[in-house]
N, C-alpha and C positions, 0 to 999 in steps of 0.2 A: 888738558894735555894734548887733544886731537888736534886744536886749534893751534896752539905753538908747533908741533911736529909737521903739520899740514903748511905753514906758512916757511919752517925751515926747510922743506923738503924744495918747496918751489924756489926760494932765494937760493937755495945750491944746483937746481937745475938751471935758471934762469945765467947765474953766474957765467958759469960753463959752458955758455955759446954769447959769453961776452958783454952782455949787460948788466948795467949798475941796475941792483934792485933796490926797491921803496915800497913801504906798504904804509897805506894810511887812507882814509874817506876819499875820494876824489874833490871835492873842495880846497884841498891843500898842495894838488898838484903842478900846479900855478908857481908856487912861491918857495917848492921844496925841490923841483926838480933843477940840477944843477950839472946834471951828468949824461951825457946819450954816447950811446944806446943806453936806453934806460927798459927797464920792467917796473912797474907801479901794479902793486896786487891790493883791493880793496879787498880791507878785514870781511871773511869768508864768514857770511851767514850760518848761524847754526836752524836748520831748519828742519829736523827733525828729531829725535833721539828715542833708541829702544834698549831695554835694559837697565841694571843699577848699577851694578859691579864692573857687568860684560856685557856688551853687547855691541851696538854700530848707530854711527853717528851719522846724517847727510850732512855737510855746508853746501853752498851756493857759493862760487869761488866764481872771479872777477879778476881777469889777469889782461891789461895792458902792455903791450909793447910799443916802444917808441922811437925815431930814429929823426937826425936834423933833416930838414929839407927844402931847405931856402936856396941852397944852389942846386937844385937836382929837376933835367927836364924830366916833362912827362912820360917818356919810356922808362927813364934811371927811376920815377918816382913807383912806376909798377911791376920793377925788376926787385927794386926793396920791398916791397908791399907780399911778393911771391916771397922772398927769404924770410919774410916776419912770418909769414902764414906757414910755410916750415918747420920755424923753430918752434911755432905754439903747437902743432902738431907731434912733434919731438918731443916738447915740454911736457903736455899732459900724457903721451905713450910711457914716456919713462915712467911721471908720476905714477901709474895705474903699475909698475912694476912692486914702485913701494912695498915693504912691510908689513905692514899699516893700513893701506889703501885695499878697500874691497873690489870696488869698483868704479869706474865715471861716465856717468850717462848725461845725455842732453848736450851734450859738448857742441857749442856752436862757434864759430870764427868770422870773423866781419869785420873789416878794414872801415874805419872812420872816413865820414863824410867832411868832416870838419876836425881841424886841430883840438886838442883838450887843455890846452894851456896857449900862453900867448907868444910861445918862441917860435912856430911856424913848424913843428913838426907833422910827419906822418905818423900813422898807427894803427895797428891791428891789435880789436882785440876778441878776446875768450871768454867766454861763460862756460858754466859746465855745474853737474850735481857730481860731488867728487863723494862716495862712502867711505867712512873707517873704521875700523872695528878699535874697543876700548878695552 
């Protein structure tokens, strides 16, 4: 249940500042993404768990953002780069508002060196230990 609430929470943040969300391995990113702005969120590791009934869960949450950038020069390319790192900021503040959500630690942001598919995009992405209680 943490793991569907945890990945609907983000596909309705993600929404909501304009991109088409995708969740699946990154392997399949290549050949599923068809939409930018795009968010592509790898299925959130369960990597912890205390309790039976009740207790808290950690995943390991992987949240890409994407945007075209085949006509965009080098300043437009690090003007986008700043709004992506924004909205993933935005993204996991909200999320940490959640219901649900205990807490988010380890939150890291990092702008890709290199495209993750072969249409020439830019991208910023998120790591983070996202807790939720059960």
């Amino acid at each position: 249940m943490s793991y569907i609430y945890l990945s609907q929470q983000l596909r309705d943040l993600v929404n909501a500042r304009g991109y088409t969300f995708f969740t699946a391995p990154e392997q399949y990113m290549s050949s599923e993404l068809c939409y930018y702005p795009a968010a592509w969120l790898v299925p959130p590791k369960l990597l912890e768990i205390e309790g039976r009934r009740h207790g808290r869960r950690v995943y390991d949450v992987e949240l890409h953002l994407l945007c075209p950038a085949l006509k965009l020069s080098l300043p437009e390319r690090a003007v986008k780069l700043n709004e992506m790192e924004q909205d993933l900021l935005e993204i996991f503040t909200s999320l940490s508002l959640s219901e649900k959500v205990i807490a988010i630690e380890e939150l890291m942001l990092q702008p890709r060196s290199h495209a993750l598919t072969n249409h020439g995009e830019i991208s910023q992405s998120a790591s983070a230990h996202v807790i939720v209680w059960f």
